[in-house]
Wavefront OBJ file of the C-alpha trace (Angstrom):
o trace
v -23.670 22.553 28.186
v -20.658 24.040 26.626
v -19.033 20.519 26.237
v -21.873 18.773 24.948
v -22.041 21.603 22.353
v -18.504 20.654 21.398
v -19.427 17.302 21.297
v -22.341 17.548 19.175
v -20.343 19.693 16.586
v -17.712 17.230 16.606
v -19.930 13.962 15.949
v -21.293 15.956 13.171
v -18.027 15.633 11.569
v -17.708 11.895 11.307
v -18.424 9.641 8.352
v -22.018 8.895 7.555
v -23.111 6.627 9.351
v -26.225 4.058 7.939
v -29.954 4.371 9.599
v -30.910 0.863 10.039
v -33.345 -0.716 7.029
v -35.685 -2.998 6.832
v -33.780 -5.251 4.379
v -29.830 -5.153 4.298
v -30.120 -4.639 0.641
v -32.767 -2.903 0.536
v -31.459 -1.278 -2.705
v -31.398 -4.253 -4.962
v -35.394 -5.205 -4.135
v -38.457 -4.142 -6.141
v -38.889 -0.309 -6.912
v -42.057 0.870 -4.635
v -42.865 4.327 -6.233
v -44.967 5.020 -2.985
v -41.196 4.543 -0.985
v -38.740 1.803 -0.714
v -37.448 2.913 -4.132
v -34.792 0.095 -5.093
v -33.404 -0.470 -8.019
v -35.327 -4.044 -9.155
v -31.917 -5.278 -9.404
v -33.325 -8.735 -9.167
v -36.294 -8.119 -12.000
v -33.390 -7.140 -13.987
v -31.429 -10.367 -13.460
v -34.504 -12.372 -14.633
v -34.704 -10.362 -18.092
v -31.121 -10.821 -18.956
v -30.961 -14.507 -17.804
v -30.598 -16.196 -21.061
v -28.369 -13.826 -22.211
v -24.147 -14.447 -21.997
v -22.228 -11.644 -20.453
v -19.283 -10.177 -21.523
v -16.876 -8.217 -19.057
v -16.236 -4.748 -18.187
v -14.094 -3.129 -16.560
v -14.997 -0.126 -13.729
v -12.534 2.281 -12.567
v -12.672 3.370 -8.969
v -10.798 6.547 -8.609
v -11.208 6.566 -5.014
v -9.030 6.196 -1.625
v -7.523 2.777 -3.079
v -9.169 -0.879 -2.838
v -8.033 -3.952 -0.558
v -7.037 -5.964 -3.351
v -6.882 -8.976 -0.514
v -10.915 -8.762 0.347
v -12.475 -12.432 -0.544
v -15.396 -10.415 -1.702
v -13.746 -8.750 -3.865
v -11.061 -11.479 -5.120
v -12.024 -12.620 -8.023
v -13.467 -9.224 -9.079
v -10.896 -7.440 -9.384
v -8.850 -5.949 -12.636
v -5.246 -7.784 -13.178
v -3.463 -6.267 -16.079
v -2.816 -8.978 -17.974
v 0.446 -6.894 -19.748
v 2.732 -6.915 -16.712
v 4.758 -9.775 -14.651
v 4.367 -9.728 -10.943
v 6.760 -7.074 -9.281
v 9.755 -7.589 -11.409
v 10.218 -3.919 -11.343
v 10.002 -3.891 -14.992
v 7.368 -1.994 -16.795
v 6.265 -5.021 -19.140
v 3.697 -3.584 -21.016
v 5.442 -0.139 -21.808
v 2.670 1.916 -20.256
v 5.037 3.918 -18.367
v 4.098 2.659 -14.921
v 6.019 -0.112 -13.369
v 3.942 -3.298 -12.192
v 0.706 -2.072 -11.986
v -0.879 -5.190 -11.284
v -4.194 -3.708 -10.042
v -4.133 -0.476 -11.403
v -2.022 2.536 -9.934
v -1.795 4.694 -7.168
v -1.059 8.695 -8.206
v -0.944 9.933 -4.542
v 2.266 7.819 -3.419
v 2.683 7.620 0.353
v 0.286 10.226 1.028
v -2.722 9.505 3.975
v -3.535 12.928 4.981
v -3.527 16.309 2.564
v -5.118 19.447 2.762
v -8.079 20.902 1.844
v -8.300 22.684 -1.810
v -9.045 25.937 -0.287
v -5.733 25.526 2.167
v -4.350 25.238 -0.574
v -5.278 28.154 -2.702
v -5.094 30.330 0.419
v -1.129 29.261 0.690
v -0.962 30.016 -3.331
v -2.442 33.380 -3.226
v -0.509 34.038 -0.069
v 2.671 35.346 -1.209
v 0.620 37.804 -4.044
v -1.508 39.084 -1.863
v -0.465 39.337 1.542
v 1.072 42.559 3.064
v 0.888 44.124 -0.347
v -1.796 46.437 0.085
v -3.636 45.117 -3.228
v -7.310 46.173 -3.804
v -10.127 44.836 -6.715
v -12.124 41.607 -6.690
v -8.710 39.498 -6.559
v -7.483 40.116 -3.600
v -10.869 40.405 -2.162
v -11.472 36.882 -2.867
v -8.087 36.392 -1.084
v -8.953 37.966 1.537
v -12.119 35.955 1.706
v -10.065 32.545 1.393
v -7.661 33.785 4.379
v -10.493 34.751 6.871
v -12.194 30.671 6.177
v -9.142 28.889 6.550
v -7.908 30.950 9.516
v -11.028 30.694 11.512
v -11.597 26.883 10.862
v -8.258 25.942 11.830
v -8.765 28.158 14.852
v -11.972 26.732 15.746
v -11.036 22.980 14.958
v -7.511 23.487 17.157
v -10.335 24.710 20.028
v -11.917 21.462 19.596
v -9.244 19.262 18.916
v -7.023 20.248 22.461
v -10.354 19.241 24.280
v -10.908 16.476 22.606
v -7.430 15.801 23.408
v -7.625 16.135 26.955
v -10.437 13.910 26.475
v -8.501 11.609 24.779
v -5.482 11.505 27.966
v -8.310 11.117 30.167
v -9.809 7.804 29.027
v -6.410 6.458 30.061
v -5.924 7.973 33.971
v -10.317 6.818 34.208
v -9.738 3.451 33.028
v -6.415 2.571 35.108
v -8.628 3.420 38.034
v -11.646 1.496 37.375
v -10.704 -0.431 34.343
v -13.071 -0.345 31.416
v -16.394 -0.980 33.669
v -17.130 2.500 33.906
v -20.595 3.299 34.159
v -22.661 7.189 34.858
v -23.051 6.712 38.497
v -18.984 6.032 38.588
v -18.346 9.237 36.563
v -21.161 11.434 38.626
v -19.198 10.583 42.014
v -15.558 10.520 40.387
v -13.436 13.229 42.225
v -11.107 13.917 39.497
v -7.369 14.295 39.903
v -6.117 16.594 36.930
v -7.480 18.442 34.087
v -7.602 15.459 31.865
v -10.010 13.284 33.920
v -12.312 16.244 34.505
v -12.321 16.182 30.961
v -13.157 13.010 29.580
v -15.553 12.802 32.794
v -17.661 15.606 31.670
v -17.425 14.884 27.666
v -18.364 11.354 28.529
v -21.351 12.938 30.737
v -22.516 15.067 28.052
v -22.838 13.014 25.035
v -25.230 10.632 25.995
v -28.584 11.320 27.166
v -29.032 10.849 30.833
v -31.954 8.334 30.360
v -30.240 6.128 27.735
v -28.326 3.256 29.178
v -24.752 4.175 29.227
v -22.024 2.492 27.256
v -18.960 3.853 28.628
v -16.768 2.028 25.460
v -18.764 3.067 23.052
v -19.276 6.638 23.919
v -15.536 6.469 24.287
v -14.815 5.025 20.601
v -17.374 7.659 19.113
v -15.369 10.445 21.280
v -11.902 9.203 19.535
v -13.566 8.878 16.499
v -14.301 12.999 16.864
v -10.817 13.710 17.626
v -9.391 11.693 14.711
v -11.539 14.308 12.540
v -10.550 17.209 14.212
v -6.791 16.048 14.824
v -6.892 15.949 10.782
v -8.617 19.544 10.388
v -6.279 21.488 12.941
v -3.187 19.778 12.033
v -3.669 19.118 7.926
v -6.767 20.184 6.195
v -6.697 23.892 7.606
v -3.156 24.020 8.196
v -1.289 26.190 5.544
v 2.463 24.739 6.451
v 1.400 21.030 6.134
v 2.524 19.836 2.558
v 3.812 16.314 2.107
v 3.343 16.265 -1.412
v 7.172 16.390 -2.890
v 8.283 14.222 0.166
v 5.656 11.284 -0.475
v 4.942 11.592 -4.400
v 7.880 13.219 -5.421
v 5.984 14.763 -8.855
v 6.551 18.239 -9.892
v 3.390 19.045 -8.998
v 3.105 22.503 -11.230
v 3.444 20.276 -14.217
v 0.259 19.233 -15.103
v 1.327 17.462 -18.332
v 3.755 15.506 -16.008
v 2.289 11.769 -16.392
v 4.265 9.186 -14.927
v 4.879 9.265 -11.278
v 3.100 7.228 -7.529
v 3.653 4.044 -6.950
v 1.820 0.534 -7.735
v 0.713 0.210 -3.908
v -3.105 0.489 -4.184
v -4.469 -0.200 -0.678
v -3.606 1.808 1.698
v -4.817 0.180 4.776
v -8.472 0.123 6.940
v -8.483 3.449 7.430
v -7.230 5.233 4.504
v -9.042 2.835 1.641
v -12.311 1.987 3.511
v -13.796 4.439 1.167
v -12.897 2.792 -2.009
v -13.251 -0.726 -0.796
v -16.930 0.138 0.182
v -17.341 1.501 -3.249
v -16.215 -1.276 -5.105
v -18.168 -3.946 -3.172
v -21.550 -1.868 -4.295
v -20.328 -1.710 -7.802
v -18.712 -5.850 -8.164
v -18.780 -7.385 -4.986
v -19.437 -11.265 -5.105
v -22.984 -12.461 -4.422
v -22.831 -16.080 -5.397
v -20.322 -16.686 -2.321
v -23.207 -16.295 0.065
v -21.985 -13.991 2.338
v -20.506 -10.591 2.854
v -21.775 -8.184 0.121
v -23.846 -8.240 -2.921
v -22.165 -6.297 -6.207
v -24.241 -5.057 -8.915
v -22.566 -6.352 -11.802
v -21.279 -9.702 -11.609
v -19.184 -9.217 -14.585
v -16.580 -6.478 -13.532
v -13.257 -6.191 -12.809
v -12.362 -3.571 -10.627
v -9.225 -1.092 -11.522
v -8.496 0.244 -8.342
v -6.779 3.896 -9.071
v -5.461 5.756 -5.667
v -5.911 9.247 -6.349
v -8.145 10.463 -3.201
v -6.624 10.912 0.636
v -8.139 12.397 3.783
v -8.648 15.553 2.233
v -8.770 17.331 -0.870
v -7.824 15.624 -4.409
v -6.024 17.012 -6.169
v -6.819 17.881 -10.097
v -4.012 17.252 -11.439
v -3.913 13.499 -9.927
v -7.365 13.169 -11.387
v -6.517 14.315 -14.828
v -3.972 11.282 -14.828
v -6.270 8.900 -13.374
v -8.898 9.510 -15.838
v -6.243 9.145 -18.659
v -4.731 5.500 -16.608
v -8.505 4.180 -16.400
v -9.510 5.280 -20.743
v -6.001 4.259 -21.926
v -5.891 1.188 -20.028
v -9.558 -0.197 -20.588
v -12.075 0.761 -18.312
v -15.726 1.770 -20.155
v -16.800 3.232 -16.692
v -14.845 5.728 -14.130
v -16.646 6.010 -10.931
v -15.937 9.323 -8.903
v -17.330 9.380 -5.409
v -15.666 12.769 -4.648
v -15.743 16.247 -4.900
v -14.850 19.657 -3.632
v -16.020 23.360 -3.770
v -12.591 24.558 -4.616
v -10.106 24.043 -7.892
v -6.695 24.253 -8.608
v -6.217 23.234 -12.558
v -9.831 23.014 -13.751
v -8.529 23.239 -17.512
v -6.481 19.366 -16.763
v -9.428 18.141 -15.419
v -11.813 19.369 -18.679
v -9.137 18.158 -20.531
v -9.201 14.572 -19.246
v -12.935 14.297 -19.384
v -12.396 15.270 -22.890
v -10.108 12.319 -23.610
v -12.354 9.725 -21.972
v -15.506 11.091 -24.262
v -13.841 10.742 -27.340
v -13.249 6.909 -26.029
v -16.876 6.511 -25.457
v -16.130 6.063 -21.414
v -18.781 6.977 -19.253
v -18.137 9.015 -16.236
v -20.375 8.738 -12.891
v -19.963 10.997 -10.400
v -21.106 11.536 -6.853
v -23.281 15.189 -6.174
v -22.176 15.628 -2.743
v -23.397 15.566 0.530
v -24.130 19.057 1.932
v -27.242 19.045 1.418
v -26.454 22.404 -1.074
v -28.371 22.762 -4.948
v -25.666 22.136 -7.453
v -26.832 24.377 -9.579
v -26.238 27.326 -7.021
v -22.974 26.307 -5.417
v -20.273 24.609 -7.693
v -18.742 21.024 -7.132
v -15.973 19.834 -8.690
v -15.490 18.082 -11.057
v -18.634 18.294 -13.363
v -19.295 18.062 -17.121
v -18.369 21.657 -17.285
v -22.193 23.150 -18.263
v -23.424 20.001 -20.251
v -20.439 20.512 -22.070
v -19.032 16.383 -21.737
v -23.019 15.695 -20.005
v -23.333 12.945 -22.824
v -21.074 10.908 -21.123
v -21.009 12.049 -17.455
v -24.134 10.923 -15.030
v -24.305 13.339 -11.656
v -25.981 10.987 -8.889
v -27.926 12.279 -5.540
v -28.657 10.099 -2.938
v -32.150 8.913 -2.308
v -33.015 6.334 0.841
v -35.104 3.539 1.860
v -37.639 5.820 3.911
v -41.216 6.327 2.851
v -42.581 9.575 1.931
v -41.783 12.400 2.873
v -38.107 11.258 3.424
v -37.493 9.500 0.245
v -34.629 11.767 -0.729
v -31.523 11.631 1.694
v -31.286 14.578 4.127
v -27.540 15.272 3.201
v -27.784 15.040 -0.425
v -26.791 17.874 -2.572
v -29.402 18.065 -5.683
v -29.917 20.488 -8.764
v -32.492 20.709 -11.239
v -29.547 21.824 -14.055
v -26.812 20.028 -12.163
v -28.382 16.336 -10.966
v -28.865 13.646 -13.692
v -30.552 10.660 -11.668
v -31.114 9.885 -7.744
v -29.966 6.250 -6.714
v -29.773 4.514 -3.306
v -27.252 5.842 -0.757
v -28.683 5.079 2.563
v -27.771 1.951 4.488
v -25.521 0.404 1.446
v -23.909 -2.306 2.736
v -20.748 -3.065 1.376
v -16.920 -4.309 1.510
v -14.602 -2.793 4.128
v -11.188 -3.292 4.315
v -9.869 -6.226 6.803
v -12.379 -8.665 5.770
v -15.157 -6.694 7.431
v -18.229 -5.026 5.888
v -20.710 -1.848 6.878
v -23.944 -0.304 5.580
v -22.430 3.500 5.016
v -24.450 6.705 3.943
v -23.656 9.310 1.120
v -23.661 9.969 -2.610
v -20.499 8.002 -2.489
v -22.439 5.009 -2.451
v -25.389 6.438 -5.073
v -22.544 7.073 -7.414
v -21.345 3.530 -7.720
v -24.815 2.302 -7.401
v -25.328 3.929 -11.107
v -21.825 2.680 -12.079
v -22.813 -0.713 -11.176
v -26.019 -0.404 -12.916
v -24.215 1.107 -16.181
v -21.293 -1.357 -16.131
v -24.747 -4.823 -15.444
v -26.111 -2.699 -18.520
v -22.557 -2.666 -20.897
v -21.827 -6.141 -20.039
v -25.126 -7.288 -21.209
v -25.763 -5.166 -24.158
v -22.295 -4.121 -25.443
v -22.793 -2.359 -28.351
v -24.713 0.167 -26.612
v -22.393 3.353 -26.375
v -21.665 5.279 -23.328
v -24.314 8.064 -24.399
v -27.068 5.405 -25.147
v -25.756 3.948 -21.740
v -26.852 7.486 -19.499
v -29.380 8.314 -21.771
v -30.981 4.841 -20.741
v -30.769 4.914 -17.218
v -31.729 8.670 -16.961
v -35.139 8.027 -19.414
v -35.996 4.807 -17.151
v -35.615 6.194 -13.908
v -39.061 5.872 -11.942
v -40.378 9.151 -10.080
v -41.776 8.632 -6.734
v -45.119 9.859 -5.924
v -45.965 12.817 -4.471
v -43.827 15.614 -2.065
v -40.695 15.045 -0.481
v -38.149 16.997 1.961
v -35.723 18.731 0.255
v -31.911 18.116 1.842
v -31.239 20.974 4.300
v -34.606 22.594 4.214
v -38.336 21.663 5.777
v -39.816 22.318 2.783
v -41.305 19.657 0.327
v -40.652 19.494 -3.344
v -40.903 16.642 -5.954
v -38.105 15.154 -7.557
v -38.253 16.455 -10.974
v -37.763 19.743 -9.630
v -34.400 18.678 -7.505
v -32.711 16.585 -10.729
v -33.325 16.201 -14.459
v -34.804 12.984 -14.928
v -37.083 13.114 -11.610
v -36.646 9.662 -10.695
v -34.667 7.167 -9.113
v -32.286 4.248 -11.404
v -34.526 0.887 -12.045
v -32.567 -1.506 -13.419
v -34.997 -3.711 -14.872
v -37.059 -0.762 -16.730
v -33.632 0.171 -17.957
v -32.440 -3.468 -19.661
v -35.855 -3.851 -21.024
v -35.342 -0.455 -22.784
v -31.524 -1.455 -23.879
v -32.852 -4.755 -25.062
v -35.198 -2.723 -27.420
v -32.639 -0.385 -28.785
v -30.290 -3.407 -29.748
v -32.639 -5.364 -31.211
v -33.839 -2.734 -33.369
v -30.403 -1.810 -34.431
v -30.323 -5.679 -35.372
v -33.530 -5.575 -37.257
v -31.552 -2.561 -39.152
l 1 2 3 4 5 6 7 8 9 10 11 12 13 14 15 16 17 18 19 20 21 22 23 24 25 26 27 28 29 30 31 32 33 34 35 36 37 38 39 40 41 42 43 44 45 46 47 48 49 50 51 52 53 54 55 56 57 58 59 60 61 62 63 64 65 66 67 68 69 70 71 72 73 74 75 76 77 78 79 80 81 82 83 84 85 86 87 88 89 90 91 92 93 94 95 96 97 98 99 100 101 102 103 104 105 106 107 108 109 110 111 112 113 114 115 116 117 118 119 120 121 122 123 124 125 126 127 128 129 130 131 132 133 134 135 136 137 138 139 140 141 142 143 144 145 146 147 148 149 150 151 152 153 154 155 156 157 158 159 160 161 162 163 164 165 166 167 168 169 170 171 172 173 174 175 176 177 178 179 180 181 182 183 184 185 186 187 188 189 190 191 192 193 194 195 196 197 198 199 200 201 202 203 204 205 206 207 208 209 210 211 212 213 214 215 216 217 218 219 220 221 222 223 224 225 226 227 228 229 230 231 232 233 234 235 236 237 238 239 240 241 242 243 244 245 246 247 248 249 250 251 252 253 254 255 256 257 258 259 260 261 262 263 264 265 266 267 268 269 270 271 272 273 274 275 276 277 278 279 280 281 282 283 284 285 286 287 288 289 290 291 292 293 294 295 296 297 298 299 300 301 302 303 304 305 306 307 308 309 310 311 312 313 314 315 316 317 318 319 320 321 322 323 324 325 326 327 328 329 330 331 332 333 334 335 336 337 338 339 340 341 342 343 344 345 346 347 348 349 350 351 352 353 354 355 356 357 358 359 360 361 362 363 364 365 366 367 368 369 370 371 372 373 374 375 376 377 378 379 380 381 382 383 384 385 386 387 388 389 390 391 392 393 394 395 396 397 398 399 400 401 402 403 404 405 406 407 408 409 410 411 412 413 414 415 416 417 418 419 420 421 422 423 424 425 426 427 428 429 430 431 432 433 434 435 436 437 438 439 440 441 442 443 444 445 446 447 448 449 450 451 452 453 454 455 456 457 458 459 460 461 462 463 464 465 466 467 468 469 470 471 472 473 474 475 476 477 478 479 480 481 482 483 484 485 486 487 488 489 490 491 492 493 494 495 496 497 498 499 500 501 502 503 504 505 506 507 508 509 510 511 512 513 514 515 516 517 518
């Protein structure tokens, strides 16, 4: 029992993973108000048919993009200023060949956690200094998580391990055609066999049919998370940061420093490739994934690794994506902990006096944003005329029409949008349907940038305003995320509803024209 606890703690831990729809994507059909509540991407199509796009760009500040995805080829941003890696900066932006955008985070994968990182800050002031008051309170409160996560994911992580040795010594014995009678009468030889004989035991039920590989894959999968929380989120001596970006990282006005490199791989930009396939993926290719605007590019800007990231790379990125011409930023992350708050206000500053509109994912801990802070935001409603906050609503009927793991807020949440089961672009040529308000976020963003490219004198404000006023409400009571209670929508966001497309060109089609009648 004690190992399938483990087990079931450490599954918890992995990325979303889709529930299986009735309709890959679902999220681009007809809006149901009773459930099913897509987007009426489609409707929307139809209305705008006789009209000629023009293109905008969307800036995914993300985990990096693979620029090499045939779904993604010919949607992609190319700076048009700069001359394939000549190691000259060509269009006197200060960053050399950035082709596709540019990467802040240099050779960084893994980082830590925010709060690792104010616990290692405060450290040195507080520690062993016998300070008192609310200061060194909340220090003492920041010491006591990150101490007690770390010790509880090294617990987890040596068994997993173990686990992990154990595969190998089981499978040189009976090769990969393992199966539960095998592992019932197996008379292990050493710790790590016992091991991975009782963790593969646990964590499947005893009257499923067992799948020895793939109980295996999810059990590596589990200590891939929790070899990144013992050894770099929660671990106060891990710091790559001057090694593999080489900034000065306590200068926040510093600008110009990363690299032009902005895929990072399958594992460490799978996050931004997915996102970018909602937002501009190809769909007259027929195959692979369907984009919601068909007249993107895509600036791919690497600011987010397996952890925390980090304001001051987000500041920049927001400045790289207004200066060099992206109308929307997509931001499908967030964290309950800040370094340099005033950089990132500043930024989001910048970008509204350039009429760029900012879309941002709400989270995904099922928490009310309007109780527990996640950053960034629009600072109160302070930049909220050109910042959308997006929850995550799925393709399930009522009650279950909002996602379980979405975080919500009456004050805090503009709009809900489709994050269940999006399929999308991953890296390596592959694709996935993945959970979270990382895919509502770029859902909206999608929807915006179909909305700019069609009606472009519409400013960002009219833009949000748009979507937020046309968003349909679903009928009656549903679960609110991390509780058993039922509520309605308009008591969980501000606009009550969920993004339709079509209701939203047909209400940007009537502002234009009117101008135009002006």
């Amino acid at each position: 029992m004690k190992h399938l606890i483990l087990l079931l703690i450490a599954f918890s831990f992995l990325q979303l993973k889709a529930q299986t729809p009735v309709d890959t994507f679902w999220h681009l059909k007809s809006f149901n108000k009773k459930g099913f509540a897509a987007i009426n991407y489609y409707e929307a199509l139809e209305f705008v048919k006789s009209q000629n796009p023009t293109e905008v760009i969307v800036a995914v500040i993300d985990a990096g993009v693979d620029v090499y995805h045939p779904d993604l080829q010919d949607r992609l941003w190319f700076n048009p200023n700069e001359i394939t890696n000549n190691g000259i900066d060509d269009d006197g932006n200060g960053y050399i060949d950035d082709l596709y955008g540019w990467n802040f985070i240099g050779d960084v994968t893994f980082d830590n956690l925010e709060i690792t990182r104010q616990y290692v800050k405060l450290n040195k002031e507080f520690e062993l200094q016998n300070k008192i008051g609310v200061e060194a309170a909340a220090y003492e409160t920041l010491k006591d998580i990150v101490l007690s996560e770390r010790r509880e994911a090294k617990f987890i992580f040596e068994i997993l391990q173990q686990a992990k040795f154990g595969f190998e010594f089981l499978e040189d014995e009976y090769s990969k055609n393992i199966t539960r009678d095998i592992l019932e009468k197996h008379k292990s030889n050493n710790v790590y066999e016992e091991r991975a004989r009782l963790v593969l035991l646990n964590s499947a039920p005893k009257k499923s049919t067992f799948d020895y590989i793939k109980t295996r894959d999810e059990t590596l999968e589990a200590f891939n998370q929790y070899d990144y929380l013992y050894n770099y989120a929660y671990n106060p001596k891990f710091d790559s940061r001057k090694e593999k970006v080489g900034d000065d990282y306590t200068n926040v006005e510093e600008r110009i420093y990363g690299n032009n490199k902005v895929y990072y791989g399958k594992r460490f930009s799978e996050h931004g490739t997915h996102v970018a396939g909602i937002i501009a993926a190809n769909s007259s290719n027929n195959y692979g994934a369907k984009g919601i605007c068909q007249n993107c590019k895509i600036m791919s800007i690497r600011a987010v690794p397996e952890g925390d990231e980090r304001d001051k790379d987000v500041a920049n990125s927001i400045y790289y994506a207004v200066d060099n011409g992206a109308m929307v930023i997509n931001m499908s992350f967030g964290k309950a902990y800040v370094n340099n708050l005033a950089a990132v206000e500043k930024a989001i500053a910048y970008a509204q006096t350039k009429n760029v509109l900012i879309v941002h994912g709400s989270g995904n801990d099922g928490k009310n944003n309007d109780e527990n802070i996640n950053y960034p935001n629009d600072f109160g409603g302070k930049y909220g005329a050109n910042w959308i906050e997006v929850g995550a609503s799925s393709w399930q009927s009522k009650p279950k029409a909002i996602a379980e793991f979405s975080n919500y807020g009456k004050k805090e949440v503009d709009v809900f949008a489709p994050g269940v089961a999006i399929y999308s672009t991953l890296p390596e040529e592959t694709y996935e349907a993945l959970d979270g308000t990382s895919m509502a976020s770029p859902v909206v963003a999608g929807a915006a940038a179909f909305l700019w490219s069609y009606f472009p004198s519409l400013t960002a404000k009219e833009i949000k305003n748009i979507i937020t006023s046309t968003a349909s409400p679903l009928k009656g009571r549903h679960r609110k995320p991390g509780s058993i209670r039922k509520t309605r929508l308009k008591r969980v966001s501000k606009s009550g509803g969920i993004i339709n497309l079509y209701e939203a060109a047909k209400r940007a089609d009537e502002i234009t024209k009117g101008r135009d009648s002006k």
